[in-house]
C-alpha positions in Angstrom: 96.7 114.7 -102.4 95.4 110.9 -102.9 98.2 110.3 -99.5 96.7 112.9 -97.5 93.7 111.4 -97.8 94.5 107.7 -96.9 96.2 109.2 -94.1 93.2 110.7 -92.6 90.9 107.5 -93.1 94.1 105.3 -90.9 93.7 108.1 -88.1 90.1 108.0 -88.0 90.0 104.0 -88.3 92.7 103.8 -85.1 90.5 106.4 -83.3 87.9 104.1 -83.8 89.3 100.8 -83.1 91.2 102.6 -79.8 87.3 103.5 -78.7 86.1 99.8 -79.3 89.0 98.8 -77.3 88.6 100.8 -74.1 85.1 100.3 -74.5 85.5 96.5 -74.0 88.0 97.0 -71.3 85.4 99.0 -69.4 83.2 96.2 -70.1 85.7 93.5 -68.8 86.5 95.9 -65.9 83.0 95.4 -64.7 82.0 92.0 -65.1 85.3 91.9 -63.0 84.1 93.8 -60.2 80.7 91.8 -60.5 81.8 88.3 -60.8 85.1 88.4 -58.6 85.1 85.8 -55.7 87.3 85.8 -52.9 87.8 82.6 -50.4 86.3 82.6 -47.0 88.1 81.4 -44.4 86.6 78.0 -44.3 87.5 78.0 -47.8 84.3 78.7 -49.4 84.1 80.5 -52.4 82.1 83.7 -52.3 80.9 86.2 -55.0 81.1 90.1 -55.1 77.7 90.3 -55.1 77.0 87.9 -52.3 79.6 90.9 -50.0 77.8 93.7 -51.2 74.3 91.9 -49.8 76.1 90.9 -46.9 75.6 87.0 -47.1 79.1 86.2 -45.7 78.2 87.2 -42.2 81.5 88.7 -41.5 83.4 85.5 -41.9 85.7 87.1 -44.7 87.7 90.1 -45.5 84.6 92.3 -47.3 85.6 93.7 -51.1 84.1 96.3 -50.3 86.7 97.3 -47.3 89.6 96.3 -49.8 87.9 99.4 -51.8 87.8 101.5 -49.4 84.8 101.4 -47.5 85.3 101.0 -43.4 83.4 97.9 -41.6 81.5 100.6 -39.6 80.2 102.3 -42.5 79.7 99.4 -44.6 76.6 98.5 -44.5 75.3 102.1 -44.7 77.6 102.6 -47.8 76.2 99.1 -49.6 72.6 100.5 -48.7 73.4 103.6 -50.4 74.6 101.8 -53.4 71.6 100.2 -53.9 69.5 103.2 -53.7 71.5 105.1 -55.8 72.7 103.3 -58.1 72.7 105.8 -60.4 74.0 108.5 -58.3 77.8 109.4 -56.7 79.1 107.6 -53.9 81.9 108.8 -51.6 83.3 105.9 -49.3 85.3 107.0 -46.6 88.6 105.3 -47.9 87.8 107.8 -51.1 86.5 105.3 -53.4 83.9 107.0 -55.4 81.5 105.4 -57.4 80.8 108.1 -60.0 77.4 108.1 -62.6 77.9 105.8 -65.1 78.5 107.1 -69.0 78.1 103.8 -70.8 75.2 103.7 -73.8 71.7 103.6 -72.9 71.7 99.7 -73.9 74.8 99.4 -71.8 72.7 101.0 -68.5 69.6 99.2 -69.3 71.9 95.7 -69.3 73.6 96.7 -66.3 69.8 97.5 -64.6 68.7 94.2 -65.4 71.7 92.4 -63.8 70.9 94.3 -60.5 67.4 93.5 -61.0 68.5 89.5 -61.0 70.8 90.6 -58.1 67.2 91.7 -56.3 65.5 88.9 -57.6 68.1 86.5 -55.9 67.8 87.9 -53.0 64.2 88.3 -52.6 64.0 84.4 -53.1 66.7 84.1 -50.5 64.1 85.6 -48.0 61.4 83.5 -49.2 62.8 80.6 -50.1 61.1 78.8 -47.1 58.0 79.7 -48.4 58.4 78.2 -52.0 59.6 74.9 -50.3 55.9 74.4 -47.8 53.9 75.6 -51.7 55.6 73.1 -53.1 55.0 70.7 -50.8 50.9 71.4 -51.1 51.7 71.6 -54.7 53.2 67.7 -54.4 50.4 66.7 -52.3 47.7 67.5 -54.4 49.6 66.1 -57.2 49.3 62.8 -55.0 45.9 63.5 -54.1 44.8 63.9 -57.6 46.0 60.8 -58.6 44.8 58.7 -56.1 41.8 60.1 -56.8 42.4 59.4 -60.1 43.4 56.1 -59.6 40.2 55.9 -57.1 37.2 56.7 -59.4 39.1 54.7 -61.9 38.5 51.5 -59.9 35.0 52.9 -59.1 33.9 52.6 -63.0 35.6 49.2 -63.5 33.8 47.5 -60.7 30.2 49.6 -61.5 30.7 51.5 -58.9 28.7 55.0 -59.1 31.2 58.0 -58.7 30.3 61.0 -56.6 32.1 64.4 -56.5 33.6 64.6 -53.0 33.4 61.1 -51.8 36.6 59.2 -51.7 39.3 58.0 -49.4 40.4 61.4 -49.1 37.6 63.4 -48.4 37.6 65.5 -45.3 34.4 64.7 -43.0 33.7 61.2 -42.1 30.6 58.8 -42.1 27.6 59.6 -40.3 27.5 58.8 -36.5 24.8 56.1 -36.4 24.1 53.8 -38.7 20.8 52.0 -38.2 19.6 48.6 -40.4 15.8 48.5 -40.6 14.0 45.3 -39.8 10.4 45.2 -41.3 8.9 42.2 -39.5 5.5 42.4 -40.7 4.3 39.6 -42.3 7.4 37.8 -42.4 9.8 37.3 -39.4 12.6 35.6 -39.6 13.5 32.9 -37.3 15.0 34.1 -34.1 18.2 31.8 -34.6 18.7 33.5 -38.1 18.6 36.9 -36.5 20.9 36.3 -33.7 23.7 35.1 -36.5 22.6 38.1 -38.6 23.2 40.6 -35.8 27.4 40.3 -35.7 27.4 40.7 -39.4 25.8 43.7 -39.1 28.0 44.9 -36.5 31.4 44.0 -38.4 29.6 45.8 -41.5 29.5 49.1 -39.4 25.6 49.1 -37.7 25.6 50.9 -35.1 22.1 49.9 -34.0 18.8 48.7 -35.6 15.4 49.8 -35.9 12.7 47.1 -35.4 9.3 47.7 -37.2 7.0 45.0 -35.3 3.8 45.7 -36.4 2.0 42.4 -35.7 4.8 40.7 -34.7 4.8 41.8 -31.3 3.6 40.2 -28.7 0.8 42.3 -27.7 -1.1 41.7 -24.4 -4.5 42.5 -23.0 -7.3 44.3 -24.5 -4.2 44.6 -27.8 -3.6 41.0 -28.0 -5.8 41.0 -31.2 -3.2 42.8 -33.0 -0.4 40.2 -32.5 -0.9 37.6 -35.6 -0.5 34.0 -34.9 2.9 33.5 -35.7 4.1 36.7 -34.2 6.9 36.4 -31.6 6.3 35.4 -28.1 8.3 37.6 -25.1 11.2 34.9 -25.1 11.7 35.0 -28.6 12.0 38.7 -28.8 14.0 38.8 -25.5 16.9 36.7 -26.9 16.9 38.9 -29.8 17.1 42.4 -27.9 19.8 40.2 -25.9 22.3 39.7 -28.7 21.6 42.9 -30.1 22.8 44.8 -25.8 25.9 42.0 -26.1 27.2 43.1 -29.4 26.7 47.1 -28.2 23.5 48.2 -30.6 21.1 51.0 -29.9 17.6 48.8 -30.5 15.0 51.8 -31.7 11.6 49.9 -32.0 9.3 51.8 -34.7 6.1 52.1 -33.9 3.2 53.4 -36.6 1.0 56.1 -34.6 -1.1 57.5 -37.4 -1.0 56.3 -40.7 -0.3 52.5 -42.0 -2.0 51.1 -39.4 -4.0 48.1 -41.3 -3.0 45.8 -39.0 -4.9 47.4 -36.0 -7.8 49.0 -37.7 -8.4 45.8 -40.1 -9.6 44.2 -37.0 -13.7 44.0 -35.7 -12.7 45.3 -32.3 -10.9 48.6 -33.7 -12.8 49.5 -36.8 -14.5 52.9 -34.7 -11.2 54.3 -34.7 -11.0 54.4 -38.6 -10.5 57.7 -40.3 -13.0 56.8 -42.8 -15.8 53.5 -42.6 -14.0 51.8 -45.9 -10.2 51.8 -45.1 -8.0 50.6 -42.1 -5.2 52.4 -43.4 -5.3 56.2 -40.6 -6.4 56.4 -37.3 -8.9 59.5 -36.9 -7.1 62.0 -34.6 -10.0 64.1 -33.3 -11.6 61.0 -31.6 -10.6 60.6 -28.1 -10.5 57.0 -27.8 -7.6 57.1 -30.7 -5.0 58.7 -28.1 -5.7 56.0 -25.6 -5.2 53.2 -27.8 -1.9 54.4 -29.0 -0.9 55.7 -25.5 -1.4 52.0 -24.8 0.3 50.7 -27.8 3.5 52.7 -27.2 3.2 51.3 -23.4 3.4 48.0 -24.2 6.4 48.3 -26.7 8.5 51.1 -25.3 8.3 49.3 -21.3 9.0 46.0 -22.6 12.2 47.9 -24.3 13.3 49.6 -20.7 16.1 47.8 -18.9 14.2 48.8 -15.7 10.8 46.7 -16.3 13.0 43.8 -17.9 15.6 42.8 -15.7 16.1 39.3 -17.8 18.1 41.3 -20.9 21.9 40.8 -19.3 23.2 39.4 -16.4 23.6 41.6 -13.4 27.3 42.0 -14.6 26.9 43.4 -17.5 24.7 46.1 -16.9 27.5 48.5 -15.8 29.8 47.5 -18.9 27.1 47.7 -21.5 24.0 49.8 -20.0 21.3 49.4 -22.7 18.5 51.4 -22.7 15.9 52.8 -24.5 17.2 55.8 -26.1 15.0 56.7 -29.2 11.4 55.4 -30.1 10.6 55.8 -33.7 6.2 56.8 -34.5 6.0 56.6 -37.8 3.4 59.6 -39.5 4.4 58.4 -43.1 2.3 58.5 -46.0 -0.9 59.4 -44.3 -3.1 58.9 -47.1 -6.7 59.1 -45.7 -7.0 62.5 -43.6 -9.7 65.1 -42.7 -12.5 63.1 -44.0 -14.3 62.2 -40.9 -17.4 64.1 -39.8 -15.1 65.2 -36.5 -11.8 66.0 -38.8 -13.4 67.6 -42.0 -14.2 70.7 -40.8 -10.4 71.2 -40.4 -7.0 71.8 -42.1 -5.3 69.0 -43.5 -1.7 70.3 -42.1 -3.1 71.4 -38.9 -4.8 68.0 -38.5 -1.6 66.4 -38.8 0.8 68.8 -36.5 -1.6 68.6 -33.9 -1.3 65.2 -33.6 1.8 64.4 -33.8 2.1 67.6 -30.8 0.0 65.4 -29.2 1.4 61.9 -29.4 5.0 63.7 -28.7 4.0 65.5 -25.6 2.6 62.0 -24.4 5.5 60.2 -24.8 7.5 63.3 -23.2 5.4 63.0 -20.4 6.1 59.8 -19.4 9.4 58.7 -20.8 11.1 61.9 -20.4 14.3 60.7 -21.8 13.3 58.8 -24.9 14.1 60.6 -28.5 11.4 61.0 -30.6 11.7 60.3 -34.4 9.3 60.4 -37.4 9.5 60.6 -41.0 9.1 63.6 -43.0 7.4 63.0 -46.2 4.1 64.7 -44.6 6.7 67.5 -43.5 7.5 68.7 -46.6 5.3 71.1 -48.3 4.3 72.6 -45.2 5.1 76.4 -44.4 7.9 77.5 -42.0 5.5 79.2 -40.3 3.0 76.3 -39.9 6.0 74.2 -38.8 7.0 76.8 -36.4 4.1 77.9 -34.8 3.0 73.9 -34.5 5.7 73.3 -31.6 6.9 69.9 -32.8 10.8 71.4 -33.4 11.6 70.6 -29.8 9.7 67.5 -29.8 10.7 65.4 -32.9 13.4 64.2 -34.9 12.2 64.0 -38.4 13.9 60.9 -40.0 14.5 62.0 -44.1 13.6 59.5 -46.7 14.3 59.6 -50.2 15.3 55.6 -51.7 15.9 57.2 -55.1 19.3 58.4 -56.9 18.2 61.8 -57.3 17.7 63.1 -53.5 17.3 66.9 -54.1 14.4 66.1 -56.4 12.1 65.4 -53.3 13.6 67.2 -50.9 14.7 70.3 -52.3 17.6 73.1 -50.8 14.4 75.2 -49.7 13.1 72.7 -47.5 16.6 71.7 -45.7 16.4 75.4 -45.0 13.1 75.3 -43.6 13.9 71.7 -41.5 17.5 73.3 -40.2 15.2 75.9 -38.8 12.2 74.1 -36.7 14.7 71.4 -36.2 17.7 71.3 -34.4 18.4 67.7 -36.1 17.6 65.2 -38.1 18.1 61.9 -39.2 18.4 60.1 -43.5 17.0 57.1 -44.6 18.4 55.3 -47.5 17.2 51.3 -48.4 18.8 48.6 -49.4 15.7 46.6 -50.4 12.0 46.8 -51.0 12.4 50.5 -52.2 12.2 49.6 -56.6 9.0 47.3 -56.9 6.6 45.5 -54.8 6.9 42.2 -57.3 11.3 41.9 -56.9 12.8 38.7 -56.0 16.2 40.2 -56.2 16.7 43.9 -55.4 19.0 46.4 -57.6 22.0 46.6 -55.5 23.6 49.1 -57.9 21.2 51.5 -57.2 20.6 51.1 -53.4 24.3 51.9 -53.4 23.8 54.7 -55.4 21.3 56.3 -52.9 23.5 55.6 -50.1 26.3 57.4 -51.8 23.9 60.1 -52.4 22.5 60.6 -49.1 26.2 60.7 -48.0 27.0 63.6 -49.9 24.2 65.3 -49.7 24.3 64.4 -45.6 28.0 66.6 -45.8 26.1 69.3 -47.7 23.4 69.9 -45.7 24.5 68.6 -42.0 26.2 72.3 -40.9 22.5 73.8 -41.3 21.0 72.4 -38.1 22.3 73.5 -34.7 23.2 69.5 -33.2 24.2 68.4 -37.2 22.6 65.0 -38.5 22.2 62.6 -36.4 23.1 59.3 -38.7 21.3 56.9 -41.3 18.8 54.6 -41.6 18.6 52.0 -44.2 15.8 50.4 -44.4 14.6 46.6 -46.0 11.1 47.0 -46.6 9.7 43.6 -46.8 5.8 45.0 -48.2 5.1 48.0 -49.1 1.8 48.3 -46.6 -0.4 45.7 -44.6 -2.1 43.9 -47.7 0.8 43.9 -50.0 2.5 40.9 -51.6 6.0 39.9 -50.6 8.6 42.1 -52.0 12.6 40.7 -51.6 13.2 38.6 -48.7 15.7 39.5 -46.3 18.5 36.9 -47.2 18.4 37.8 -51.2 19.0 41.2 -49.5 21.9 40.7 -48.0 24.5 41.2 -50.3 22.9 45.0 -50.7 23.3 45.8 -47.2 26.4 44.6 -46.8 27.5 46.7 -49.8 25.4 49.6 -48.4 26.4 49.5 -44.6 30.2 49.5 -45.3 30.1 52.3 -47.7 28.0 53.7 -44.7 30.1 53.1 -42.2 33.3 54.4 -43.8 32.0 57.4 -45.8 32.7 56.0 -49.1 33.3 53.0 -50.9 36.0 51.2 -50.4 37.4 49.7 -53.6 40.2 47.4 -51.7 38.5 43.8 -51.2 41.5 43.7 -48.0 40.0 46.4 -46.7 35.9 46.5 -47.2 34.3 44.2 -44.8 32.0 42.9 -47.2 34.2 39.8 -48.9 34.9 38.8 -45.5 31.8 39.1 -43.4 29.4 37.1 -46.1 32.7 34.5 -46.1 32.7 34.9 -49.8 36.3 33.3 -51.1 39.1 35.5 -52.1 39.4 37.2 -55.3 41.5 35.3 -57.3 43.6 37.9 -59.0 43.7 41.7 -60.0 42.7 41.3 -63.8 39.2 41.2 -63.0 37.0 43.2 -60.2 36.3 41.2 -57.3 33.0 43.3 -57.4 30.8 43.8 -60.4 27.8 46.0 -60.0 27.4 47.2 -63.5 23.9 47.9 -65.0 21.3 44.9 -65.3 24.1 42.5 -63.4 22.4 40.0 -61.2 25.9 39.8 -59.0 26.6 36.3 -59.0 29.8 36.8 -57.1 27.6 36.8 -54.2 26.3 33.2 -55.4 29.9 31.6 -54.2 29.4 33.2 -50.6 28.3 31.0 -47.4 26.6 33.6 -45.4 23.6 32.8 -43.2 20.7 32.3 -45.7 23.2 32.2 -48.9 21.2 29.1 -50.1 18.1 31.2 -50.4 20.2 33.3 -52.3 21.4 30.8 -55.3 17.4 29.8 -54.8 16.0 33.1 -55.7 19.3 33.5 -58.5 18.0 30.6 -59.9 14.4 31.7 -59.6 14.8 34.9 -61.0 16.2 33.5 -63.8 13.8 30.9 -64.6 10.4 32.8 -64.2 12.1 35.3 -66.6 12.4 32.3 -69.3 9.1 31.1 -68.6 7.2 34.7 -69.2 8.7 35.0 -72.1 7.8 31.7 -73.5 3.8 32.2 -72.3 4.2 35.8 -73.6 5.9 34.8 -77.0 2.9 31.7 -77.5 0.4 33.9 -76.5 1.0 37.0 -78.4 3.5 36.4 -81.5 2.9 33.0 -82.3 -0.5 31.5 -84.3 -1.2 27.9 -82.9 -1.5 28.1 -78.7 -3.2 31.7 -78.8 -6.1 32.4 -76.2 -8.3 32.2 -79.6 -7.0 28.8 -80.4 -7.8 27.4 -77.3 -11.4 29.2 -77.2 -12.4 27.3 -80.0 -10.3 24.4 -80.5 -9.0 25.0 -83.6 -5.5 24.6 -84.4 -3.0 22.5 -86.5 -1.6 19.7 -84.1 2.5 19.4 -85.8 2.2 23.1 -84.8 1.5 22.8 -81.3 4.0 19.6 -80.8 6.4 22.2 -81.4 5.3 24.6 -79.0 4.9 22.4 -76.2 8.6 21.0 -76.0 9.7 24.1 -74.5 6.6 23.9 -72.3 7.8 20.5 -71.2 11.1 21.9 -70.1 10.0 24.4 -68.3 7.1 23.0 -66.2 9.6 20.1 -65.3 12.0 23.2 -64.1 9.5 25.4 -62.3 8.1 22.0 -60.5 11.5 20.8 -59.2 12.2 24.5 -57.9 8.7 24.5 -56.0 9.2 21.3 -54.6 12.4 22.3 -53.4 11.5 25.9 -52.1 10.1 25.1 -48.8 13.3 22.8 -47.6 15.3 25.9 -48.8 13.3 28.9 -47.2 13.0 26.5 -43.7 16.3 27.7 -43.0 14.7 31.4 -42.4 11.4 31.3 -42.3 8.4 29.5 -40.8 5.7 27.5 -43.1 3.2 30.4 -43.4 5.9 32.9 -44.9 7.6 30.3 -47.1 3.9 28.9 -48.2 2.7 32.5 -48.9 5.6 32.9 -51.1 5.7 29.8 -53.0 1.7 30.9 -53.8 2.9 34.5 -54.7 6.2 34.3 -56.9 6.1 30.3 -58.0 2.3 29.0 -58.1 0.9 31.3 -61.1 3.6 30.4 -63.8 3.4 26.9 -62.9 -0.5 27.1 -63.2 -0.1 29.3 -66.6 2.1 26.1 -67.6 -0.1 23.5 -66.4 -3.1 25.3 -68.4 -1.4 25.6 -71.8 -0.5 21.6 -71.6 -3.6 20.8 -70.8 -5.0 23.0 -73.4 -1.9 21.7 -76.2 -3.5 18.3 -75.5 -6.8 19.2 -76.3 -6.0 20.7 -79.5 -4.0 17.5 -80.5 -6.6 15.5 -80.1 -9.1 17.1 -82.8 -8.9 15.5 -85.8 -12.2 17.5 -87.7 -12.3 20.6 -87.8 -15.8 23.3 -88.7 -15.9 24.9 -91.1 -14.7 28.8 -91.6 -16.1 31.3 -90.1 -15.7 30.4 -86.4 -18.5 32.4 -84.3 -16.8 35.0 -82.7 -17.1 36.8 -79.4 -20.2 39.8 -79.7 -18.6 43.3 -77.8 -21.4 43.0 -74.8 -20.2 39.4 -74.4 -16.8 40.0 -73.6 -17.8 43.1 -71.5 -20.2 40.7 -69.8 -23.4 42.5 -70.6 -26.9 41.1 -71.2 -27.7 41.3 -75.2 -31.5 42.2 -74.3 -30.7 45.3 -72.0 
């Protein structure tokens, strides 16, 4: 019994093992039939499954006719098979590929084989198409890390980075770029200027726009207006010369409504005031106001016209370089006193405005047909579309935008771009590169003048596909007061540096970080940088950019002068402010009544010494230094302004130190002290 049983475990356990075995022959059988090659006849080696898609073009014996299946019906037979997979095939050899009965794991291996098969072949197809994505996959890996590479050289030198601007950025730098001269006041020699000009040119300028105000050399019943050391015609005629040679646009500005002090300051054009007490608007409901300025523009804008000047260029050149008069720039900024008149109060502020800057347009367009009109916008701004619209300056006027701060969308919002892109069919930016961050600086902030020019370039590729004919370029400016009575604010040589670091960030779109390739090292002849450790630029926050200090460009001596300047009137308030205010023997109150302790002030007055022997040398020096640019009324008026009153706070607290070292008996305490209507100046008995 105990046999009979072992016996019928051995059959069942051969049963079993027979199975597994045919099983795996099955198996072997079709990773056989799947992974079988066979050689071309250029003895490649080729896989079943590459025959049965057909990727041996008929350059070997097909399997697939070995099995059975004619060359005619091939291809209809293969498609079959991969439709039907599942299904009985008949080839016409009488092959047939019957339903598999293998597992369910077995079919759902098998299913994912073909599905590789598929897969293959689907990427076969498309391969080409992988290759070109991976290409723009590469490049914007390269992109990206230039860009990378880019902002990272941006922060090291100080640089300000701005999403969108860099070497690779797609739209370029605006067409024109204009450098503003603002003479009044202060013009610089005419030699100075004519070396100035090529700079500006190699920088990127495409042209410059020249604020005269009484530096023009105004004839007839205007030659009031001219000031005494204004330029005379030759002067300005060998100016406008250099500026034709070299190939830039000269737009004279022209102020036709507000800041004009210089004109209305005068006896002989006081009835024109907007109001009795200030020179500063002309009143644009009187008459005789139009024909002054008609005449104003006459003399500027003729004297600018090839045609009445024959002397700008020899007879030769005219045909190479044809300059002309293109563009004539009125002003209408910062109107401050309007509609208070007895003829103009009666009237809308806004309508006041439009109407005459309708009217000064249509002038201009009546008798220079061809001349471009620009203006600025800041009285623009909060006006209604409608008012804008209905006015009829749009096809009249190019409003130039001005905005010298790093936030540009702050005064000239998204909403008013709109509004401009649609009275407007351009328009122009304005940037600075000085007088924009204090009427009182010596040196001006070259960081941030960069930043708003970066600014204004992006926002300038932002908002330039609003209006029909795009932007038209930018401005930067260089004010050199900020109106008619001002003070001197920088002068134009401590400012060159800043537009030279503004105009070839300008001129190229962005800034370049390469001193081989940014003009500016070259064009102030600054020497080379002497290695890659440390940035050849360095505009970081409260820097005073000394690198500029080792340049020789034209005026680099007034530079180092005002470096040095700058520096030392900063020492010097601080010392008066520090004895004045935190220390108890050289006070105001010590001085009032002579009462202090002598060892005390000794002390005091050594740094006093030091100073005033500083400040005096620098004075004495400053007029030999500014000669080089200016005349002896510009470089006396600043001596007076920036250098005179710390020397005379110096002179004042000697004098007053000697006193007080002198006293050797002193009252005694209390000291009579100042009664509240004394110091306010008023009269005890009322």
């Amino acid at each position: 019994m105990h046999s009979r049983v072992l016996m019928v475990c051995w059959r069942r356990k051969l049963f079993f093992i027979g199975a597994a075995l045919l099983f795996l022959f099955a198996l072997w059988f079709w990773g056989f039939l799947y992974t079988t090659h066979i050689t071309e006849e250029g003895g490649k080696i080729v896989s079943l499954r590459e025959l049965m898609l057909g990727r041996t073009h008929g350059r070997h014996e097909s399997l697939l006719h070995r099995l059975g299946f004619s060359d005619a019906a091939s291809n209809t037979e293969v498609a079959a098979f991969r439709s039907s997979y599942g299904g009985g095939l008949v080839a016409n050899g009488g092959v047939r590929f019957v339903k598999p009965t293998t597992p369910a794991s077995s079919v759902r291996r098998q299913g994912n084989e073909w599905n590789t098969i598929m897969q293959d072949d689907h990427e076969a197809r498309h391969g080409g198409d992988e290759k070109v994505q991976r290409q723009i996959s590469d490049e914007m890996r390269i992109a990206a890390e230039r860009q990378s590479h880019y902002e990272h050289e941006l922060k090291r030198m100080g640089v300000p980075v701005i999403a969108g601007l860099g070497p690779g950025g797609k739209l370029g730098p605006p067409v024109h770029r204009l450098v503003h001269f603002d003479l009044k006041g202060a013009p610089p020699k005419v030699a100075y200027l004519r070396r100035l000009l090529p700079i500006l040119k190699t920088l990127g300028a495409t042209g410059i726009l020249l604020e005269y105000e009484d530096m023009f050399p105004y004839g007839g019943s205007l030659a009031p207006l001219a000031a005494h050391n204004a330029y005379n015609r030759d002067d300005l005629l060998q100016i406008l010369k250099t500026a034709f040679s070299l190939g830039l646009n000269v737009i004279p500005l022209v102020q036709t409504f507000g800041h004009l002090e210089y004109a209305l300051k005068l006896k002989e054009f006081t009835h024109l005031r907007e109001t009795e007490d200030s020179p500063q608007a002309i009143c644009p409901s009187y008459n005789a106001s139009m024909a002054f300025l008609e005449e104003l523009l006459g003399q500027v804008i003729e004297y600018h016209t090839p045609a009445e000047n024959t002397n700008l260029l020899h007879r030769d050149d005219i045909e190479r370089l044809t300059p002309k008069l293109t563009h004539i720039h009125i002003g209408c900024d910062e109107v401050f006193r309007l509609a208070e008149c007895s003829r103009c109060r009666h009237r809308p502020k806004d309508q006041l405005f439009l109407d005459h800057v309708y009217n000064v347009a249509t002038m201009i367009r009546r008798r220079w047909p061809k001349l471009h009109i620009i203006i600025w916008d800041d009285m623009l701004r909060h006006m209604s579309l409608e008012a804008l619209q209905t006015s009829g300056i749009g096809p009249l006027v190019e409003p130039m935008i001005w905005v010298y701060t790093e936030d540009i969308y702050k005064f000239v919002q998204s909403a008013t771009w709109e509004k401009y892109a649609a009275v407007f069919g351009t328009a122009w930016a304005a940037s600075a590169f000085k007088g924009a961050h204090g009427e009182g600086l010596l040196m001006p902030p070259i960081r941030r003048h960069l930043e708003n020019t970066l600014r204004w370039l992006a926002v300038m590729q932002g908002e330039g596909n609003r209006f029909s004919h795009g932007l038209q370029g930018l401005a930067l400016t260089g004010w050199q007061r900020y109106d008619h009575f001002a003070i001197l604010c920088e002068l134009l040589p401590t400012a060159l540096p800043s537009l030279a670091v503004c105009l070839s960030t300008a001129a190229k779109g962005y800034f370049d970080v390469s001193a081989r390739t940014n003009p500016i090292l070259s064009s102030l002849t600054c020497p080379e940088p002497t290695g890659e450790h440390h940035a050849w630029l360095e505009l970081h926050k409260d820097s005073l950019t000394v690198t500029f200090s080792r340049c020789m460009f034209p005026g680099s001596a007034i530079y180092r002068f005002a470096l040095r300047l700058t520096a030392l009137l900063a020492e010097s308030n601080e010392y008066i402010e520090d004895i004045k205010q935190r220390r108890g023997w050289l006070t105001d109150y010590n001085i009032r009544h002579n009462f202090s302790s002598a060892s005390r002030v000794d002390d005091l007055l050594g740094e006093n010494y030091r100073l005033l022997n500083s400040v005096s040398n620098l004075a004495r020096n400053a007029g030999s230094t500014l000669a080089e640019v200016y005349d002896h009324w510009t470089y006396g008026e600043f001596i007076e302004q920036r250098i005179f009153p710390v020397l005379e706070e110096l002179k004042r607290m000697e004098r007053a130190g000697e006193a007080l070292r002198k006293r050797r008996v002193w009252p005694q305490r209390p000291l009579p002290y100042l009664k509240p209507f004394e110091v306010l100046g008023i009269d005890e008995k009322t």
